[in-house]
C-alpha positions in Angstrom: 0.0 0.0 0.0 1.1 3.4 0.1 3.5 5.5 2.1 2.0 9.1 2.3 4.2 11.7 1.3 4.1 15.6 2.7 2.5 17.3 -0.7 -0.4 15.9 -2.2 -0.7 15.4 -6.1 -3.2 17.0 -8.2 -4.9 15.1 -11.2 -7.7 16.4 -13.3 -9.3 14.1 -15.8 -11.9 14.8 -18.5 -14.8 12.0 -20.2 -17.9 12.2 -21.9 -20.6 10.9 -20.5 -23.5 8.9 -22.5 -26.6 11.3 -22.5 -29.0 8.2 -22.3 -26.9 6.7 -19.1 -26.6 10.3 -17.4 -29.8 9.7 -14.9 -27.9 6.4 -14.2 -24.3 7.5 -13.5 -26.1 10.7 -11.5 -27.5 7.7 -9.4 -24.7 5.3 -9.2 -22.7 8.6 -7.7 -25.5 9.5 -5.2 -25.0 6.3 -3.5 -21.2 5.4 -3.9 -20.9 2.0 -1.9 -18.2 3.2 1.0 -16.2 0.2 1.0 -15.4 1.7 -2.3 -14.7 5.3 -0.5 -12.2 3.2 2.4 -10.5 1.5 -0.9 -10.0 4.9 -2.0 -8.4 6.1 1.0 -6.1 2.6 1.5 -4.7 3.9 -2.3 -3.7 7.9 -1.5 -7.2 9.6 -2.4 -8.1 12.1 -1.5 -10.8 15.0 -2.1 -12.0 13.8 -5.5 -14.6 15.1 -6.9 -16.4 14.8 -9.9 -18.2 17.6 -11.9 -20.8 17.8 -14.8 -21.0 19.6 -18.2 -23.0 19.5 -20.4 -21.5 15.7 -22.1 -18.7 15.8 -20.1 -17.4 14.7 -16.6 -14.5 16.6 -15.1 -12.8 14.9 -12.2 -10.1 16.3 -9.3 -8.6 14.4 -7.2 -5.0 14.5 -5.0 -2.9 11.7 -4.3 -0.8 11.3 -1.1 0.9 8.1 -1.7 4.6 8.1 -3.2 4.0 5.3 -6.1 1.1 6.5 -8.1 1.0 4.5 -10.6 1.6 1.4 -9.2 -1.4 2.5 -6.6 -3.8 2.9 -8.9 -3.0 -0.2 -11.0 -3.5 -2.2 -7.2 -6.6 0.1 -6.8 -8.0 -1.2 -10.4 -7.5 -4.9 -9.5 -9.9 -4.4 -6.2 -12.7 -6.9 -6.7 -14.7 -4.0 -5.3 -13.5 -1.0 -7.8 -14.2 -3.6 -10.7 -17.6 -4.3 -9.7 -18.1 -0.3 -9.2 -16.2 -0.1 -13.2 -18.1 -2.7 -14.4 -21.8 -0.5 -13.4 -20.2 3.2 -14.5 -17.6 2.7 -17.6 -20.6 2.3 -20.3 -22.0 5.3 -18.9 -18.9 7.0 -20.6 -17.2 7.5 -23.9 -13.8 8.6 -24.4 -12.8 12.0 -26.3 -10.8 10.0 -28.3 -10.7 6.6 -29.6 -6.7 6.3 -29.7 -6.1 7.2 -25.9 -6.7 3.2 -25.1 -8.2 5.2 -21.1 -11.6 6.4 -20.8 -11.1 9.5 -18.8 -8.3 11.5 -20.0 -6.2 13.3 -18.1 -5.9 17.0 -17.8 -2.5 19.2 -17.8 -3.3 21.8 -14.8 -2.0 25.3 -15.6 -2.9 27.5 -12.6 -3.5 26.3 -8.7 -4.0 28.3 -5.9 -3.7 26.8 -2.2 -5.0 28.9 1.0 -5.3 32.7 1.4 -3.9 35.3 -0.4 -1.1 37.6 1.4 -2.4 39.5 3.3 -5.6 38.2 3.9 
C-alpha cells in the first residue's frame, strides 16, 4: 500500500458521458458504496470530486501516496473497484478513440492553495 508523502498530487481528468446513461451514472454517484470510499483512502485519495457539463465529466482528485501508478493499477485490480467499473464505464465515452483510457487526463495550468497575502 502506500506510504503518504508531505505534498499531495493534483490530477484532473476529463470524459464524456453517454446522455442516455446520465440519470444512471447521476444515481450510481449519489449512493457510492463506502467500501469503495475506504478502498479509495487505502490507495492515497483524496478529495476527489467529480463535476458535470454538459456531455462531459471533469474529475479532481490529489494523491498522497509516493508510487502512483503502481497504486492505482492495485486500486484497479480491487474486486470492489471492478464491480463499481463494471456498473459506471458504459456510462462514458472517451474523447478520443486512440487514448486506449476512458477518462483522459488534464494538464493543470494554474493552482492556488490557502489565502492570499495579506488576507
Amino acid at each position: 500500500m502506500s506510504h503518504h508523502s508531505t505534498q499531495p498530487r493534483r490530477f484532473g481528468s476529463v470524459v464524456r458521458v453517454r446522455a442516455e446513461r446520465w440519470d444512471e451514472y447521476r444515481k450510481l454517484h449519489e449512493a457510492v458504496w463506502p467500501e469503495l470510499l475506504v478502498l479509495f483512502q487505502i490507495y492515497g485519495v483524496r478529495n476527489f470530486t467529480i463535476y458535470h457539463y454538459e456531455h462531459l465529466l471533469f474529475s479532481y482528485k490529489e494523491y498522497v501516496g509516493k508510487h502512483y501508478e503502481g497504486d492505482m493499477a492495485r486500486l484497479a485490480e480491487e474486486p470492489l473497484m471492478r464491480r463499481w467499473l463494471e456498473l459506471t464505464d458504459p456510462c462514458q465515452l472517451p474523447l478520443s478513440s486512440s487514448s486506449g483510457s476512458l477518462w483522459a487526463d488534464m494538464q493543470e495550468i494554474f493552482h492556488m492553495d490557502g489565502r492570499a497575502k495579506g488576507d
